[in-house]
C-alpha positions as CSV (number, residue, x, y, z in Angstrom):
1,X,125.6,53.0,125.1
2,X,127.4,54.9,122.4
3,X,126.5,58.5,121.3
4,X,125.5,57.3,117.7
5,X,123.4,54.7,119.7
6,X,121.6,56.8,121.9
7,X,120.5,59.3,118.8
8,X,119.2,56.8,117.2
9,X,117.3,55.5,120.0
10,X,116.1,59.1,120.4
11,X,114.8,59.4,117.0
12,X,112.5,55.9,117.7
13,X,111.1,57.2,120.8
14,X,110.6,60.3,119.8
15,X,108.7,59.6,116.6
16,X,106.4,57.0,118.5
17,X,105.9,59.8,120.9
18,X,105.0,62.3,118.1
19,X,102.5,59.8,116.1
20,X,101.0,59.2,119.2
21,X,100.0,62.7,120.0
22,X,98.5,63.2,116.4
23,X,96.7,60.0,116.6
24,X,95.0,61.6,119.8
25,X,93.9,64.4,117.8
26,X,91.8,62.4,116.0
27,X,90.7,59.5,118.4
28,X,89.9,61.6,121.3
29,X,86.2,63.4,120.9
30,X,85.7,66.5,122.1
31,X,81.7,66.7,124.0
32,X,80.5,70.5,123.2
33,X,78.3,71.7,126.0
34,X,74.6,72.2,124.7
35,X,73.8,75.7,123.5
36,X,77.5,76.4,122.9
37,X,78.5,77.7,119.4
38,X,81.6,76.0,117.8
39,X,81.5,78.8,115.2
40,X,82.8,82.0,116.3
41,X,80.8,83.9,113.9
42,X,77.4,86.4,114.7
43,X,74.5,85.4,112.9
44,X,74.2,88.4,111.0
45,X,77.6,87.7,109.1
46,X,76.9,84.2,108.5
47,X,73.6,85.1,106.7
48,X,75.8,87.1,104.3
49,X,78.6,85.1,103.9
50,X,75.7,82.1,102.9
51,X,74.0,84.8,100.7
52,X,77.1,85.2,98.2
53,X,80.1,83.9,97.0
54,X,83.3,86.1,98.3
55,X,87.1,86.0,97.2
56,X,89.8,87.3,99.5
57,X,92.2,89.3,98.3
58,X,91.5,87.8,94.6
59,X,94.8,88.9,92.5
60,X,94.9,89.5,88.3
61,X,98.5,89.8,86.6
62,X,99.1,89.7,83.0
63,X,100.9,91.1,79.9
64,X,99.4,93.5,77.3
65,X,100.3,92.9,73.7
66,X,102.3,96.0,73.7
67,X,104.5,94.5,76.2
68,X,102.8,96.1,79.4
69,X,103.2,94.2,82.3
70,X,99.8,94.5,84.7
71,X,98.6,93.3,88.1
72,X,95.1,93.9,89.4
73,X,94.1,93.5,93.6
74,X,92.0,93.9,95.7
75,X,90.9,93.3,99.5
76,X,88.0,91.3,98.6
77,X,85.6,90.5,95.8
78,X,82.1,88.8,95.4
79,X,79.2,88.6,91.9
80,X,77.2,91.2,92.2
81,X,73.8,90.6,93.2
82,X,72.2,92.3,90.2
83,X,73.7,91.1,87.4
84,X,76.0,88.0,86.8
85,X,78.5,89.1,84.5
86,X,79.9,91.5,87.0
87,X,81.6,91.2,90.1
88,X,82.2,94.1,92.7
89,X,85.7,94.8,94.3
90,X,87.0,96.6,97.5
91,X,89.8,98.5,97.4
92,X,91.1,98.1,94.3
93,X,94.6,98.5,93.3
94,X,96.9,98.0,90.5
95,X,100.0,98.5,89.2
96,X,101.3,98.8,85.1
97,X,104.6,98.6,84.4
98,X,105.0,100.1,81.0
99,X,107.2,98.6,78.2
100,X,109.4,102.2,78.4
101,X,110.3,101.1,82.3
102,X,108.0,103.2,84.0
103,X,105.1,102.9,86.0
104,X,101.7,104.0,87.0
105,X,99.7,102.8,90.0
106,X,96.0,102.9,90.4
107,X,93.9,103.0,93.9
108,X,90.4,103.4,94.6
109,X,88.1,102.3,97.7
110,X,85.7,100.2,95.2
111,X,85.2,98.4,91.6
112,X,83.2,96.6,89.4
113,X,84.5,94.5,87.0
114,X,82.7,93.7,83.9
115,X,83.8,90.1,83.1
116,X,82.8,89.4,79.1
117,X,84.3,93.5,78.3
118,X,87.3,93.1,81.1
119,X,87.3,96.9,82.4
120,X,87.2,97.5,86.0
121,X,85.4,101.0,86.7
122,X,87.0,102.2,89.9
123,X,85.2,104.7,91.9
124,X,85.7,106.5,95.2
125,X,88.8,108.1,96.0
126,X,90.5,107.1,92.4
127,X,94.2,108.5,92.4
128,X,96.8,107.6,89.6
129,X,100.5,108.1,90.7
130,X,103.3,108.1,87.8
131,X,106.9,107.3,88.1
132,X,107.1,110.3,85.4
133,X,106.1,112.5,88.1
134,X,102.2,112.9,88.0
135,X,99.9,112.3,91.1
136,X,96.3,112.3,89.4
137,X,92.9,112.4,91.3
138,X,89.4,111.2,90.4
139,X,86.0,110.0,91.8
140,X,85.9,107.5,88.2
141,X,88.6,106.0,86.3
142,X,87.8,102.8,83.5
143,X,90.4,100.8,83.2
144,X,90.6,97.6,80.7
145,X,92.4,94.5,82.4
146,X,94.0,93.3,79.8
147,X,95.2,96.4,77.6
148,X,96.4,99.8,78.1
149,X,93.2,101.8,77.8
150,X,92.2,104.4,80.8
151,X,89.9,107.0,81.2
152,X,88.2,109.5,83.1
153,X,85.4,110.5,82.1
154,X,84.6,112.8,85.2
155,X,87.1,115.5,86.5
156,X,90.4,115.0,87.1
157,X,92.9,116.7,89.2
158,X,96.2,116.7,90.1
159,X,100.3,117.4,89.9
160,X,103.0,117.0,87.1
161,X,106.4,118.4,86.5
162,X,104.7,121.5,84.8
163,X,102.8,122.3,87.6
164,X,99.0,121.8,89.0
165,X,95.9,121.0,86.9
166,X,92.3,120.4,86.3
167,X,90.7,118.6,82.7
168,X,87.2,117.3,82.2
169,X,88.6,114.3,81.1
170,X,91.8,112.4,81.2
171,X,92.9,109.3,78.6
172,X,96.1,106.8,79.1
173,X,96.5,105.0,75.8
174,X,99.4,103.9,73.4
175,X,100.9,106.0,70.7
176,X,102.3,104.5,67.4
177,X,105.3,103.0,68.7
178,X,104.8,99.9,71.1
179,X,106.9,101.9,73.9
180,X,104.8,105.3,73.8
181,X,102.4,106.2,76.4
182,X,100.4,109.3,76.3
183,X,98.0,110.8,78.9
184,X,95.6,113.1,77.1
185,X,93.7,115.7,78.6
186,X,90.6,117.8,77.2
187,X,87.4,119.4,78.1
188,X,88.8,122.6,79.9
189,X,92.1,121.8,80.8
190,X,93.6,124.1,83.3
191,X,97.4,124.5,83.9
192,X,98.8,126.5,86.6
193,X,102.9,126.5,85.8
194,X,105.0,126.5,88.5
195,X,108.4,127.4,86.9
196,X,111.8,125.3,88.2
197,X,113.6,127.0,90.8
């Protein structure tokens, strides 16, 4: 028997062999024991996955009409219970990157997404970080999904070149050109400069 022969016979046998062993994974029937469970789930977390509808790790990218590229995720999401046109996120993140080249990212421990006005109002443990060098920190941030529109409309706090700060509220919105981003801060703002070394 040649080498070239003896592949080839190999390749027959082989692939009988291996449709064989799937066919058994259908034709053979397993008997399950009475009063085992074939579902390795608690009773308690079936009854709340049969409750509501949940997403994992449900993902939102898309481009703003300035030219602002933006991604939206989180580790899961379901409707909320009390009203349809909102669903309710967990651990939301996201990232912008803005027409100029930089970027700002967004992270907060929940969300809720308003489906017809397409903001997501991130709460607990909200924290901005810029590429420009700002780290900001809030318990609320609104953010619109589709368009470069944030706010704070509680305290913020946080870092920049200039130094450490405090505002009662904090904006992210476009100037006139398409390129120009501005965080605004009013209602108290605080500065304390720290001057370059």
């Amino acid at each position: 028997m040649t080498y070239s022969h003896f592949v080839n016979t190999l390749k027959v046998v082989l692939s009988l062999l291996a449709l064989a062993l799937l066919s058994t994974l259908f034709l053979v029937q397993q008997k399950v024991g009475e009063g085992e469970s074939t579902i390795p789930f608690a009773d308690i977390e079936l009854e709340k996955r049969l409750k509501g509808q949940q997403v994992t790790a449900p993902f939102f990218s898309g481009k703003t009409s300035q030219g602002h590229l933006v991604a939206f995720t989180a580790e899961t999401a379901h409707p909320d219970e009390n009203d349809a046109g909102q669903s309710e996120a967990k651990t939301m993140t996201a990232q912008i990157d803005l027409a100029d080249g930089s970027r700002l990212s967004l992270a907060s421990d929940r969300a809720l997404i308003h489906n017809q006005s397409h903001n997501a109002t991130l709460d607990g443990n909200v924290k901005i970080v810029s590429s420009n060098g700002y780290t900001i920190n809030s318990e609320t941030l609104i953010s619109n999904m589709r368009e470069l529109q944030i706010e704070s409309p509680e305290t913020v706090t946080g870092t920049g070149p200039a130094g450490d700060f405090t505002a009662g509220r904090m904006q992210i919105k476009n100037g006139k050109e398409d390129d120009e981003v501005y965080l605004f801060f009013t209602k108290g703002v605080k500065l304390i400069y720290t001057p370059e070394k």
